[in-house]
Backbone of each chain as ProteinMPNN parsed JSONL, in Angstrom:
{"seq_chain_A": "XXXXXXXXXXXXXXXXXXXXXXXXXXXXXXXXXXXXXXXXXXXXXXXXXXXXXXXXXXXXXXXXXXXXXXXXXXXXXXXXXXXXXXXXXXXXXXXXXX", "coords_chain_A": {"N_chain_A": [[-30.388, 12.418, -64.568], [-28.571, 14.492, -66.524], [-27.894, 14.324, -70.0], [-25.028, 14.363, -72.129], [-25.103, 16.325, -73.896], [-26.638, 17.772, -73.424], [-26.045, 19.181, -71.141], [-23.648, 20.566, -72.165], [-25.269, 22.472, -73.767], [-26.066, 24.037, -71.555], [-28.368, 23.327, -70.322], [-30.163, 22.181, -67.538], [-32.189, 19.867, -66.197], [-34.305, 19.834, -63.963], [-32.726, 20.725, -62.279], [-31.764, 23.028, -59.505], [-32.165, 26.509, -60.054], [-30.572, 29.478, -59.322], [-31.176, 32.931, -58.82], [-29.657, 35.081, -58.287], [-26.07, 34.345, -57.3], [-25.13, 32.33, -55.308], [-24.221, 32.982, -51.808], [-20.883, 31.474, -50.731], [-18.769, 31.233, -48.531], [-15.923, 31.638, -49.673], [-13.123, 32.092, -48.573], [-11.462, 31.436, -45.873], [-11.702, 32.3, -42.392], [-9.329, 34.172, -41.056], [-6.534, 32.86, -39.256], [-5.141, 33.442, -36.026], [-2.714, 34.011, -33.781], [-3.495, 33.078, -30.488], [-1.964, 33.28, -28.328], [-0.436, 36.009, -28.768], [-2.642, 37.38, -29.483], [-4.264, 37.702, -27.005], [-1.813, 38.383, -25.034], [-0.44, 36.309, -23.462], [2.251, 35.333, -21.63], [3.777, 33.639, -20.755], [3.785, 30.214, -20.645], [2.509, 27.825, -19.191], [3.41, 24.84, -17.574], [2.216, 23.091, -16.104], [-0.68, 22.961, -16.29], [-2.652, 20.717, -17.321], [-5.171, 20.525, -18.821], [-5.45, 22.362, -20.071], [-3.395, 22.405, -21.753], [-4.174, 20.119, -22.962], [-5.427, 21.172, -25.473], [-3.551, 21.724, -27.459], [-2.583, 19.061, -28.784], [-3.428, 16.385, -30.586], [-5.881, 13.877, -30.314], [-4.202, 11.555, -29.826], [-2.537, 12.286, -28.131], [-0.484, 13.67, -30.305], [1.355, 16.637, -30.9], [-0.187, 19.485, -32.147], [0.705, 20.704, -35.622], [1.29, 23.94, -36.692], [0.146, 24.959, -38.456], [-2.256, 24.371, -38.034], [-3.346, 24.888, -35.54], [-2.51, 27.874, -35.757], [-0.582, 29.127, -33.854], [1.831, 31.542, -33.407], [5.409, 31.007, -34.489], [7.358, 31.419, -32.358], [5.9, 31.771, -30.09], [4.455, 28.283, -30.255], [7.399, 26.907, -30.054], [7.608, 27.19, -27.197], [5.139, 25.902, -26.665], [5.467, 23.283, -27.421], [7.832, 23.1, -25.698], [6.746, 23.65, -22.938], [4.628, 20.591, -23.223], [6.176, 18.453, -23.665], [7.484, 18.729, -21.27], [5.559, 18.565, -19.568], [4.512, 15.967, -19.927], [7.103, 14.767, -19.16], [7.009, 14.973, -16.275], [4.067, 13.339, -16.016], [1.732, 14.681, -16.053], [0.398, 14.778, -18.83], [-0.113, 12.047, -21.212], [2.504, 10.449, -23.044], [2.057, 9.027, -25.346], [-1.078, 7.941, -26.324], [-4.647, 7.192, -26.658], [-7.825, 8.285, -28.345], [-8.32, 10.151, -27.106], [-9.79, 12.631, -27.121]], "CA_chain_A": [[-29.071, 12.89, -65.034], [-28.507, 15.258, -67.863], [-26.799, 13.846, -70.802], [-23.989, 15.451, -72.26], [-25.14, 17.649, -75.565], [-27.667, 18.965, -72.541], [-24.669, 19.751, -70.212], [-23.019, 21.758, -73.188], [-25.937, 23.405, -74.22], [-25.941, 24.331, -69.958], [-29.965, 23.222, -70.213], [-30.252, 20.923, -66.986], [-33.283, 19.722, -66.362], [-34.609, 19.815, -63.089], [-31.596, 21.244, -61.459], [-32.177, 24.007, -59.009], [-30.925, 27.613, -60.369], [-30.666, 31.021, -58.447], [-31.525, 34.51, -59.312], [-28.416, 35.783, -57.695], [-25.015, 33.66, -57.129], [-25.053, 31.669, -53.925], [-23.019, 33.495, -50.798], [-20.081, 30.845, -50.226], [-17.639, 31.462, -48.041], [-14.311, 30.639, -50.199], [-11.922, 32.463, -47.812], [-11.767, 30.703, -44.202], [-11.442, 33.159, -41.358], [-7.898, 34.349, -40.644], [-5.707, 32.648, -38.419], [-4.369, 34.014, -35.528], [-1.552, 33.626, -32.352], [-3.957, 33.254, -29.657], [-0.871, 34.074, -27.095], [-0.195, 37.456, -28.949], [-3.324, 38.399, -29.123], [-4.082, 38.276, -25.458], [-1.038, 38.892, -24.43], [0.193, 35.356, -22.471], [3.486, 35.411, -21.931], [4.313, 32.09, -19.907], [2.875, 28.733, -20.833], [2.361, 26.777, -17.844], [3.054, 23.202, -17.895], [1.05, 22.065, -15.084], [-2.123, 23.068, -16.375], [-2.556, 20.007, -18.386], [-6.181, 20.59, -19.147], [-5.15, 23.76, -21.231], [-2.444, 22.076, -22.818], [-4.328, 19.332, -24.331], [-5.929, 21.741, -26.53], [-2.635, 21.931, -28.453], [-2.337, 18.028, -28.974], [-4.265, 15.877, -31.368], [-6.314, 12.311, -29.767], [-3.139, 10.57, -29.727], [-1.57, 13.646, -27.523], [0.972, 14.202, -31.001], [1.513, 18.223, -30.452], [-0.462, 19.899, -33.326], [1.058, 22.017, -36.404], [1.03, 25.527, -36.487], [-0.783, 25.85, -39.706], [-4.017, 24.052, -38.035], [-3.647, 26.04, -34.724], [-2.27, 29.657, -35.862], [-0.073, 29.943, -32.857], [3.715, 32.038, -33.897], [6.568, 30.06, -34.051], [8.13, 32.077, -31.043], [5.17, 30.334, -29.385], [4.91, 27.292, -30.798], [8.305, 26.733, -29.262], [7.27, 27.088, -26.157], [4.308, 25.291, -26.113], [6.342, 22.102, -26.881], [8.66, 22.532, -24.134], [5.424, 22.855, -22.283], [4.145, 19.893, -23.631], [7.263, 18.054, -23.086], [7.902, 18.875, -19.936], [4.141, 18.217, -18.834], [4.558, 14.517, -20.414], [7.094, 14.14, -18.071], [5.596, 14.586, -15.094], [3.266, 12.121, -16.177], [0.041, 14.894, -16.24], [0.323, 14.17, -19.514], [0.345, 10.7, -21.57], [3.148, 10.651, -24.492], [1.084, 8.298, -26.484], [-2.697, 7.649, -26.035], [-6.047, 7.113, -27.688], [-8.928, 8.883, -28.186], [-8.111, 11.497, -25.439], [-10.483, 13.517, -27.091]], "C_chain_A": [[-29.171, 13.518, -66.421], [-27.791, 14.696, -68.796], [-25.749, 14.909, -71.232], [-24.595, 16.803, -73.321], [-26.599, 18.635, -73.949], [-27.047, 20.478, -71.784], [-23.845, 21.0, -71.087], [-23.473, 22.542, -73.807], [-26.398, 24.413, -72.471], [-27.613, 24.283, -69.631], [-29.792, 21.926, -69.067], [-31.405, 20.932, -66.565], [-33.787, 19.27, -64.781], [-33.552, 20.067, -61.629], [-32.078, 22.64, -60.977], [-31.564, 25.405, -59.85], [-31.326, 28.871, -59.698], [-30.106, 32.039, -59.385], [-29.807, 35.381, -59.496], [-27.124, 34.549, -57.305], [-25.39, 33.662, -55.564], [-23.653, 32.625, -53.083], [-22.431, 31.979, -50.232], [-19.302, 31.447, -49.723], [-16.28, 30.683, -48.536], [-13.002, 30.946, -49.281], [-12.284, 32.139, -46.412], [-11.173, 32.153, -43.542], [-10.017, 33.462, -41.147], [-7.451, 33.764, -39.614], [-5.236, 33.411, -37.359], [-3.555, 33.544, -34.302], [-2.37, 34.118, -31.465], [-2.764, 33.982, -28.622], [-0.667, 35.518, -27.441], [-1.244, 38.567, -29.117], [-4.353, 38.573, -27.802], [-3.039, 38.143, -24.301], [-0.459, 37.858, -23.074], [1.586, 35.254, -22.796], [4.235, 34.245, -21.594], [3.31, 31.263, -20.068], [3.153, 27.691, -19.71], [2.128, 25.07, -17.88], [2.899, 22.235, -16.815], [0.224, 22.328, -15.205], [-2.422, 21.867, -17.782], [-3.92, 20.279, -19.084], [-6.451, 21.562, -20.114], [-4.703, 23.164, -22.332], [-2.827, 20.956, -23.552], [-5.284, 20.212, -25.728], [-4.837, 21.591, -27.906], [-2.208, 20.631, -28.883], [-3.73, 17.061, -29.783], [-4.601, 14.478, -30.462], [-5.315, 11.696, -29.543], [-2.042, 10.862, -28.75], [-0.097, 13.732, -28.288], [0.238, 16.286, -30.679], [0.75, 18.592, -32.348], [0.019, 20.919, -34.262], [0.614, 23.329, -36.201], [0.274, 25.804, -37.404], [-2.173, 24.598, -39.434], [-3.841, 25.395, -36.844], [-3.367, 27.902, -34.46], [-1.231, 30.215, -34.814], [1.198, 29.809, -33.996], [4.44, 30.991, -33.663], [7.332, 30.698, -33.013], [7.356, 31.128, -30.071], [4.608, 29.074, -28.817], [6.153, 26.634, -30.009], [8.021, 26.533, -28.11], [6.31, 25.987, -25.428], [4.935, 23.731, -26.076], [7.042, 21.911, -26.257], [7.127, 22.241, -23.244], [4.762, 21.73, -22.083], [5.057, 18.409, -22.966], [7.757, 17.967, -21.759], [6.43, 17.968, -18.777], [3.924, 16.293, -18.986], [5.891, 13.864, -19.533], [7.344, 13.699, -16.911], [4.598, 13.921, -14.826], [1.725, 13.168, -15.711], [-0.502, 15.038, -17.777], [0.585, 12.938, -20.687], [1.697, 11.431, -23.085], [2.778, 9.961, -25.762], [-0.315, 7.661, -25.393], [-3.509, 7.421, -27.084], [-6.72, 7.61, -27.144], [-8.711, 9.469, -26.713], [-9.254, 12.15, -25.83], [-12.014, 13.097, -27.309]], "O_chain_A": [[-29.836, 13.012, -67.324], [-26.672, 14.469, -68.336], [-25.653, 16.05, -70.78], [-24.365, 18.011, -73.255], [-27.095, 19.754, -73.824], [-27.23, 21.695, -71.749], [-23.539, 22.11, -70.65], [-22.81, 23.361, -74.444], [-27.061, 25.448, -72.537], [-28.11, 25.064, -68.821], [-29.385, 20.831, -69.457], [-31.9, 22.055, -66.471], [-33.516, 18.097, -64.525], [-33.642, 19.711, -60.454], [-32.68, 23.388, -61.747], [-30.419, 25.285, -60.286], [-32.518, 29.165, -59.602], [-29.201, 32.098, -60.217], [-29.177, 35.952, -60.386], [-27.737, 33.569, -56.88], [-25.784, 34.577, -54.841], [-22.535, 32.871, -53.535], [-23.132, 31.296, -49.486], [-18.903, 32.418, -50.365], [-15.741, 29.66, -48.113], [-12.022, 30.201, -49.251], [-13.314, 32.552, -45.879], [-10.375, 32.91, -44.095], [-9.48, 32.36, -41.043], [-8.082, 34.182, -38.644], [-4.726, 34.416, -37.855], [-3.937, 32.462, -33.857], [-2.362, 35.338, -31.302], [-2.827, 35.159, -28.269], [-0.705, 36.316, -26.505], [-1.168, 39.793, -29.035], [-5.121, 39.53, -27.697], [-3.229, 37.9, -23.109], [-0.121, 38.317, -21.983], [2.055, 35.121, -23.926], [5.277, 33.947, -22.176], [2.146, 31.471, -19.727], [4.084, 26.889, -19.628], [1.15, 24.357, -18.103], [3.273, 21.073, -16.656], [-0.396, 22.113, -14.163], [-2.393, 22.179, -18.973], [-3.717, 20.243, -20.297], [-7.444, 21.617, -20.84], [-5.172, 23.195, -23.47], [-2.209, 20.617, -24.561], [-5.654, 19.668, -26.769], [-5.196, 21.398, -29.068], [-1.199, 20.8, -29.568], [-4.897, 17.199, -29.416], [-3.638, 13.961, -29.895], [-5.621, 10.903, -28.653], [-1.041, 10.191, -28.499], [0.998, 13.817, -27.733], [-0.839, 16.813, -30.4], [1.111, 18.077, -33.406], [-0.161, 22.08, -33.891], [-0.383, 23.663, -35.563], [-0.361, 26.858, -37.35], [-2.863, 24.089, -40.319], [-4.103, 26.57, -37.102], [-3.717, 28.738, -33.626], [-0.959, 31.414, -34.762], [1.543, 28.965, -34.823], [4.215, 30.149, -32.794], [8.374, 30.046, -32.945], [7.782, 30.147, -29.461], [4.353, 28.754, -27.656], [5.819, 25.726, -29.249], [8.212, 25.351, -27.825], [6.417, 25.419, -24.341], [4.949, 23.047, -25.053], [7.279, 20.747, -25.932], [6.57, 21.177, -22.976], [4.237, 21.567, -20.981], [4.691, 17.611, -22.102], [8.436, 17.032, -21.333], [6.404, 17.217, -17.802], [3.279, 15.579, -18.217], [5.859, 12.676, -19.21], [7.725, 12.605, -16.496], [4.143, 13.791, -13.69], [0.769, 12.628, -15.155], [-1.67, 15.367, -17.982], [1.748, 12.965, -21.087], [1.675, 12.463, -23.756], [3.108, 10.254, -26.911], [-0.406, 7.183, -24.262], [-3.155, 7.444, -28.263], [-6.753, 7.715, -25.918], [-8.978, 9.111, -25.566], [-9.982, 12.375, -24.864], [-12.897, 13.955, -27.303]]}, "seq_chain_B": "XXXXXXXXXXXXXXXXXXXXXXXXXXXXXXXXXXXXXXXXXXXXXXXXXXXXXXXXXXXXXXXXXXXXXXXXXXXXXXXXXXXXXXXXXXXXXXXXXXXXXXXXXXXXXXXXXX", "coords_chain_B": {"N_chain_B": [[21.574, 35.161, -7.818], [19.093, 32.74, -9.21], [15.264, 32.139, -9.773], [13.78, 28.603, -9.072], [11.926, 25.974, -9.829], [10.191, 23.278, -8.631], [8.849, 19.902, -9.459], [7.848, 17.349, -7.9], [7.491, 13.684, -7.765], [5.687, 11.139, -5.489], [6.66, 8.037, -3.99], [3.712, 6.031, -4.182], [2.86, 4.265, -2.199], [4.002, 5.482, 0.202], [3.582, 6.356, 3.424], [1.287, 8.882, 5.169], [2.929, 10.508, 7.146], [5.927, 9.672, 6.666], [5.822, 11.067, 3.587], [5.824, 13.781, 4.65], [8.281, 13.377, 5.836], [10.116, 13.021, 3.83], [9.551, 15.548, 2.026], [10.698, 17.025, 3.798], [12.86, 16.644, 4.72], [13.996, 17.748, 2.063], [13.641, 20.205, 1.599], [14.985, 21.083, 3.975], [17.673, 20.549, 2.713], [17.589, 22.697, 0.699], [17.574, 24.891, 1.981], [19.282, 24.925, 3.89], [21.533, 25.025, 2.04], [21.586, 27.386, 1.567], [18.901, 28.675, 0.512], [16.015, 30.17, -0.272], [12.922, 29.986, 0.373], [9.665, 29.889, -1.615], [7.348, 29.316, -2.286], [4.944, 26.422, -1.67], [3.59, 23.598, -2.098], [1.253, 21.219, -2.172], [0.233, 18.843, -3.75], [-1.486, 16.6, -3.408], [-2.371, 12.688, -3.716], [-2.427, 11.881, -6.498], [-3.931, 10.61, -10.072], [-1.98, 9.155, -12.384], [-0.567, 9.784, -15.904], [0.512, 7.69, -16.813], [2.251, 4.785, -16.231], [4.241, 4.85, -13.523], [7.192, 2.935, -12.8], [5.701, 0.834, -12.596], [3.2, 1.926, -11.017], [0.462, 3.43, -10.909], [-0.57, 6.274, -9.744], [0.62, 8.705, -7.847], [2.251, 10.744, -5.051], [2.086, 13.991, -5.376], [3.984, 17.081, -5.531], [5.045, 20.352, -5.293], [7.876, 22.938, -5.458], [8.858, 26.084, -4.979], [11.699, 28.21, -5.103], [14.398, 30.176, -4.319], [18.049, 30.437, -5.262], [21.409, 30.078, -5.332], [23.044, 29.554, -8.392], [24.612, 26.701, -8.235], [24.41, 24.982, -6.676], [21.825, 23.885, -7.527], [22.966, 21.359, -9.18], [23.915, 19.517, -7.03], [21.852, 19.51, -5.813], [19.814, 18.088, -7.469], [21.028, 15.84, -7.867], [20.681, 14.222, -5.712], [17.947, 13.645, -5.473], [18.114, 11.701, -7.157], [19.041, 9.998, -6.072], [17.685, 9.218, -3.859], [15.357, 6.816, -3.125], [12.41, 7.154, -2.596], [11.893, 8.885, -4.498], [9.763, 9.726, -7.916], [10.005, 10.65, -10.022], [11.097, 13.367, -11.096], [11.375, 17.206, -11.644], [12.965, 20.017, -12.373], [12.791, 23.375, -13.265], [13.838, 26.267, -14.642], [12.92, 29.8, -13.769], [11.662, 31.983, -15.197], [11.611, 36.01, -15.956], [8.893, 35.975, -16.627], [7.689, 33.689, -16.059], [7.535, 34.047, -13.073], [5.403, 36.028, -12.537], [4.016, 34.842, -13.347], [3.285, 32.686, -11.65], [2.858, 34.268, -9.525], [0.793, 34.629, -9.862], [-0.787, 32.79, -9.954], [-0.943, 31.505, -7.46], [-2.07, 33.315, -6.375], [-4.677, 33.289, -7.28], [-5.305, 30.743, -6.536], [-5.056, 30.997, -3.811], [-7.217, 32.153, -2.872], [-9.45, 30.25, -4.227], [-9.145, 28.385, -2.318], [-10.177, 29.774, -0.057], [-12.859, 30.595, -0.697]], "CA_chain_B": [[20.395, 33.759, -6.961], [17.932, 32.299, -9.565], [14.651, 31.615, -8.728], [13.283, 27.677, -9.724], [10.884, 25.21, -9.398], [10.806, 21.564, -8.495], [7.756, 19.256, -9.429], [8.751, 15.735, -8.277], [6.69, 12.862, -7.477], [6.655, 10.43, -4.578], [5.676, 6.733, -3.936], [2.195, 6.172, -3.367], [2.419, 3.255, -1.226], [4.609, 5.487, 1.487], [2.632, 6.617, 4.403], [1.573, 10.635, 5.218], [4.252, 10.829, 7.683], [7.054, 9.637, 5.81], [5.798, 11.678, 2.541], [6.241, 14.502, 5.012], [9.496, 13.469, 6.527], [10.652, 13.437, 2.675], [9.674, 16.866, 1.808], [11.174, 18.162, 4.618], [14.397, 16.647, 4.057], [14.585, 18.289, 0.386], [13.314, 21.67, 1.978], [16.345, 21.747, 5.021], [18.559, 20.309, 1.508], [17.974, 23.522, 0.171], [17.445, 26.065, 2.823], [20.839, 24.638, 4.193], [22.431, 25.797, 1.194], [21.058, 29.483, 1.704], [17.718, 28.911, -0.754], [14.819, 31.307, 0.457], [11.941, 29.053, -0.295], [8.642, 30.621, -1.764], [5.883, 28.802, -2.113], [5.295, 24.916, -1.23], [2.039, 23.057, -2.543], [1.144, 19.672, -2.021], [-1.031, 18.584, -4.809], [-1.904, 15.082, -2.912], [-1.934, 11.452, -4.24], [-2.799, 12.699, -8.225], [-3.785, 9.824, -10.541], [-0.522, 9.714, -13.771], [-1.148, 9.884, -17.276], [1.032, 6.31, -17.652], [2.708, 3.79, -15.373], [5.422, 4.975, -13.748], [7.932, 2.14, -11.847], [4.28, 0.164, -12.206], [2.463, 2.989, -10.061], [-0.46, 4.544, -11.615], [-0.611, 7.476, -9.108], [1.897, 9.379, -7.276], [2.1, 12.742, -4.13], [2.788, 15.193, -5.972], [4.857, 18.253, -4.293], [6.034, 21.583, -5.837], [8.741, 23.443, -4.608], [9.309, 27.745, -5.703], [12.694, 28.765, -4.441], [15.846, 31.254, -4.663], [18.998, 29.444, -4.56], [22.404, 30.458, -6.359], [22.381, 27.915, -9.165], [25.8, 26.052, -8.443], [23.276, 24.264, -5.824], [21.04, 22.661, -8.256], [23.452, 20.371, -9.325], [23.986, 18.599, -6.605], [20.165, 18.885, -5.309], [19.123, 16.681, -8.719], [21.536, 14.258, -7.607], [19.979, 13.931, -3.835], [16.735, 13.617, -5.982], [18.291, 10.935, -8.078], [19.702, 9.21, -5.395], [16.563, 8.769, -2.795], [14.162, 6.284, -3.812], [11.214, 7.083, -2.353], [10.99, 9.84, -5.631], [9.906, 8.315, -8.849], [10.204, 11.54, -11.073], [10.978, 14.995, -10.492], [11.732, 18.22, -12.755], [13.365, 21.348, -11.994], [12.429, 24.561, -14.096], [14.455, 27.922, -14.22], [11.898, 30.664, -13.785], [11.889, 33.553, -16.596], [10.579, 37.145, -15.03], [7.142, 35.807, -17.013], [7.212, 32.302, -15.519], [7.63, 34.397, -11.901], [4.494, 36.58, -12.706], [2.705, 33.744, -13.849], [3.631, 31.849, -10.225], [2.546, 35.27, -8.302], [-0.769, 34.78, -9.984], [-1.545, 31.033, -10.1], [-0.854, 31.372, -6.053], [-2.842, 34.253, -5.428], [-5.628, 32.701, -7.389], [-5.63, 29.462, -5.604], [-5.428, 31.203, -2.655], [-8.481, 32.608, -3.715], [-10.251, 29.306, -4.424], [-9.872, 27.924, -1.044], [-11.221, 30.914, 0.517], [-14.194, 30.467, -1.146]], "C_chain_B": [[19.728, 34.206, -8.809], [16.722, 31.693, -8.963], [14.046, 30.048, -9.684], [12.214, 26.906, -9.111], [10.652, 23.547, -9.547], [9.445, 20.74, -8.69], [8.387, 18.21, -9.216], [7.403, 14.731, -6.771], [6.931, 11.478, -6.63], [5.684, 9.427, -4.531], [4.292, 6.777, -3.508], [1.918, 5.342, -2.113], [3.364, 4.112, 0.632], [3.256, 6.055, 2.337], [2.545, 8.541, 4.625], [2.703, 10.699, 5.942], [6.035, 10.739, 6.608], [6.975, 10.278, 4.273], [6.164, 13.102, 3.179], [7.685, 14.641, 5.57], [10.399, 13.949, 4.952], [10.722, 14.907, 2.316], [10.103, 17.773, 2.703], [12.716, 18.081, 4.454], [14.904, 17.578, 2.746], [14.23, 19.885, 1.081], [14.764, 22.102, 2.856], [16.978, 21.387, 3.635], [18.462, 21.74, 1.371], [18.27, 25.081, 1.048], [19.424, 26.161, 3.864], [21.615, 25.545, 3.411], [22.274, 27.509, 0.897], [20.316, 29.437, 0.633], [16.704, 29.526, 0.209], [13.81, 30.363, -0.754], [10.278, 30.102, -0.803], [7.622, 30.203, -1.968], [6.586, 27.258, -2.367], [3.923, 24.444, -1.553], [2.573, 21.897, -2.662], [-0.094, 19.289, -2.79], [-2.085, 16.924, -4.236], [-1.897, 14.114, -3.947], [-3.253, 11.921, -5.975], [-3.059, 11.038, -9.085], [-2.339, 9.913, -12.102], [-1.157, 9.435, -14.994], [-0.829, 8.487, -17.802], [1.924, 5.936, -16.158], [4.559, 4.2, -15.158], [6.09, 4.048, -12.254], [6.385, 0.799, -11.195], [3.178, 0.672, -10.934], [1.699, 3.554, -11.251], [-0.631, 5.848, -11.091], [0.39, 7.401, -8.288], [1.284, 10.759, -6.372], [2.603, 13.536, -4.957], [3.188, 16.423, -5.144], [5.448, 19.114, -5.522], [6.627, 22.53, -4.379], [9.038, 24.985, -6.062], [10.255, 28.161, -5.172], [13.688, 30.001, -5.349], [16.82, 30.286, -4.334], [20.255, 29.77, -5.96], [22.862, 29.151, -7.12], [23.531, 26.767, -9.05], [24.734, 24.858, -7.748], [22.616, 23.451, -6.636], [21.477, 21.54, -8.888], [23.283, 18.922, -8.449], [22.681, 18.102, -5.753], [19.168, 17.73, -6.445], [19.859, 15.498, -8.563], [20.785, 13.738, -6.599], [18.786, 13.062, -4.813], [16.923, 12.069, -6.661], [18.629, 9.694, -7.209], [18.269, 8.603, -4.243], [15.451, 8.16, -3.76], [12.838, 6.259, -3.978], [10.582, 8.155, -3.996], [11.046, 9.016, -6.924], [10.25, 9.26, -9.577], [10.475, 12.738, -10.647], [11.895, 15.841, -11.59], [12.161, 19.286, -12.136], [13.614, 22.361, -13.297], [13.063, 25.87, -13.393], [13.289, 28.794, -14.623], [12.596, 31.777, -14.27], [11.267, 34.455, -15.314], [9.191, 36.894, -15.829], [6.412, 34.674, -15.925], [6.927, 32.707, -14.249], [6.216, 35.201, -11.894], [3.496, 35.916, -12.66], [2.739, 33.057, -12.693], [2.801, 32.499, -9.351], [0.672, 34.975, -8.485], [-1.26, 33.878, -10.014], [-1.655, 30.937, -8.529], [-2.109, 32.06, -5.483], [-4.473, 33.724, -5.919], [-6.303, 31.424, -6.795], [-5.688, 29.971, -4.27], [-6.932, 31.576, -2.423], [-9.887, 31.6, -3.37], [-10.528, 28.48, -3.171], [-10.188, 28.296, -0.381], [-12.412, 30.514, -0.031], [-14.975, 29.2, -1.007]], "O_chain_B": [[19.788, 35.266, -9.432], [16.776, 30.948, -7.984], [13.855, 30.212, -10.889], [11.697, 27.178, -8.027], [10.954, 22.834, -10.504], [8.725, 21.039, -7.738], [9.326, 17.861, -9.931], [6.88, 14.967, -5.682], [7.917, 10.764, -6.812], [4.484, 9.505, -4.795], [3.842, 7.478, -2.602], [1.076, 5.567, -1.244], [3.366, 3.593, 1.748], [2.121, 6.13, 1.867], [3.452, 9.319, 4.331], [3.681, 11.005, 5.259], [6.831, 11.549, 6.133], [7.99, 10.086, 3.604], [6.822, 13.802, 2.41], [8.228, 15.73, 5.753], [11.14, 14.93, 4.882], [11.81, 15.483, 2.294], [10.0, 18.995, 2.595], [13.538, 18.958, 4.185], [16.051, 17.99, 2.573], [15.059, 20.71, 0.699], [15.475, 23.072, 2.596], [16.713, 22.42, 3.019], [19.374, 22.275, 2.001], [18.985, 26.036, 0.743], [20.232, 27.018, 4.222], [22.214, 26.54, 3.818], [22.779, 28.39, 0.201], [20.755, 30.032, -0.351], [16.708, 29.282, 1.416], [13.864, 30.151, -1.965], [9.996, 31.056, -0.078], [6.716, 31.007, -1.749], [7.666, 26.861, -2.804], [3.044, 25.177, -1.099], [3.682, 21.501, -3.021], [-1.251, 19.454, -2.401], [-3.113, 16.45, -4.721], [-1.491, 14.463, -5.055], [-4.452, 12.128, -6.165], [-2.283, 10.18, -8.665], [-2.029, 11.002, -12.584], [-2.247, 8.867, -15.051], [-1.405, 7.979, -18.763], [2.15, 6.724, -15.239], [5.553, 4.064, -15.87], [5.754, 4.249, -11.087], [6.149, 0.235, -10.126], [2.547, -0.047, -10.159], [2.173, 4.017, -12.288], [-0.863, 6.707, -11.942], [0.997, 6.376, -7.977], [0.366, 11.522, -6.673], [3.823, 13.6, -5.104], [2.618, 16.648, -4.077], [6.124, 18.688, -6.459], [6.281, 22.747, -3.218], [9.262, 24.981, -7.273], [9.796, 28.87, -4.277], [13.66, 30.46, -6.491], [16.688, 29.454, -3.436], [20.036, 29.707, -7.17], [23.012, 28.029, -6.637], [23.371, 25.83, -9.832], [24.358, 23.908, -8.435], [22.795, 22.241, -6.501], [20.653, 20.686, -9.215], [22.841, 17.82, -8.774], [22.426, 17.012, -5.241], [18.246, 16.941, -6.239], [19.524, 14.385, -8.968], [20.231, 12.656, -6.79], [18.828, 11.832, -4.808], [15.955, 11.309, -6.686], [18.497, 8.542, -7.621], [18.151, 7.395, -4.034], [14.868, 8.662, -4.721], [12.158, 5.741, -4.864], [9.443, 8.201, -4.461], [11.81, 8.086, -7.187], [11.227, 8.819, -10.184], [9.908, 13.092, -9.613], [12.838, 15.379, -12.232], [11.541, 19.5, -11.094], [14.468, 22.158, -14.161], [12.949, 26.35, -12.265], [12.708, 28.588, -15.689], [13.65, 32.328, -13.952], [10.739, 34.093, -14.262], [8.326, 37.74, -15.604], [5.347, 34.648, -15.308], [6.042, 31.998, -13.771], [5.702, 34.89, -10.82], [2.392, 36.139, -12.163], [1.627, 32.53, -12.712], [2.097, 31.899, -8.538], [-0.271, 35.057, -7.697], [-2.483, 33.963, -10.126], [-2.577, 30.193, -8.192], [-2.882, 31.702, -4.595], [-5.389, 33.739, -5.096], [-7.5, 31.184, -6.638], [-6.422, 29.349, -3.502], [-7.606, 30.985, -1.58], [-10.884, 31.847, -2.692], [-11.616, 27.983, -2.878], [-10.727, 27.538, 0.425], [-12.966, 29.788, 0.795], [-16.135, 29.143, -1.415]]}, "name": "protein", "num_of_chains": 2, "seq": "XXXXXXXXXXXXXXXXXXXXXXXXXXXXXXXXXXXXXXXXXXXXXXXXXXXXXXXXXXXXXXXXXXXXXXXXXXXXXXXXXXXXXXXXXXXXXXXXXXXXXXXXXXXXXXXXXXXXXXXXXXXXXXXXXXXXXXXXXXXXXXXXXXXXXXXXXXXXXXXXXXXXXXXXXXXXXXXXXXXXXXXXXXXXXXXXXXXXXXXXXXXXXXXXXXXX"}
């Protein structure tokens, strides 16, 4: 470990250092509305095997700002969801589904 | 006319015959009332996601019809009223949801060809 007057003179001592600044990726990939951009227009809520994509291990329905789908969408998919829960092809509370 | 769709689920312990005598009853129910039926799938004894009436599995049966909607009233009562069903849903079909029907059919038709 470097002490401090090392740290503030920026001398560390067996710390790696590069030529050139490391390529991080600080900006994550863009988001997008899978449904709008291929063009599904009806969410089918007897395909349960689809629709747990949109539900977290516990089958709660997941936010829009993890999965990117529109709120026009969004909408939908929880009737979907809703509707599919019950019919009983999917649970309204569970574990580790996934 | 609207056209809708009926998912509804029937005891497991009845016998094939009487799972057929059922779905035929709800079929003359609607055809009575002047519904033009359109597709009919029998998904067979399905396991459920949760316990329903202490049944883990259930027949499952969809129903695709035309039927002027004053009708669906009193066909969710019938539904409500016969015991042999433990659950059942009825969905109004958008012109997407009808597209999406033409093509989930023709694809399954598909699959048991093959």
């Amino acid at each position: 470990m470097a002490t401090l007057q090392q740290q503030a003179k920026g001398k560390k001592d067996g710390d790696i250092r590069y030529l050139s600044p490391l390529k991080i990726e600080t900006q994550e990939r863009k988001k997008y509305c899978r449904f709008k951009r291929s063009g599904i227009k009806y969410i089918d809520y007897k395909d349960a095997t689809w629709l747990f994509g949109f539900v977290n291990e516990q089958g709660k329905l997941l936010p829009r700002r993890l999965t990117g789908t529109s709120l026009k969408y969004q909408r939908k998919v929880a009737i979907a969801v809703k509707r599919a829960r019950h019919i009983a092809i999917m649970p309204y509370v569970g574990d580790l589904l996934k | 006319m609207n056209q809708y769709e009926t998912v509804f689920i029937l005891n497991p312990v009845l016998s094939d015959d009487q799972v057929k005598e059922t779905v035929k009853k709800f079929e003359n129910f609607l055809t009575d009332r002047g519904a033009k039926m359109i597709a009919k799938e029998d998904w067979g004894l399905k396991k459920m996601a949760y316990a329903i009436e202490n049944k883990k599995s259930g027949f499952y049966q969809l129903f695709q019809f035309e039927v002027p909607g004053e009708v669906i009233n009193e066909y969710e009562v019938e539904f409500g009223r016969d015991e042999r069903i433990m659950r059942y849903l009825t969905v109004k079909l958008d012109k997407y949801a009808i597209e999406w029907a033409e093509k989930r059919r023709s694809r399954m038709s598909k699959k048991s060809k093959a």
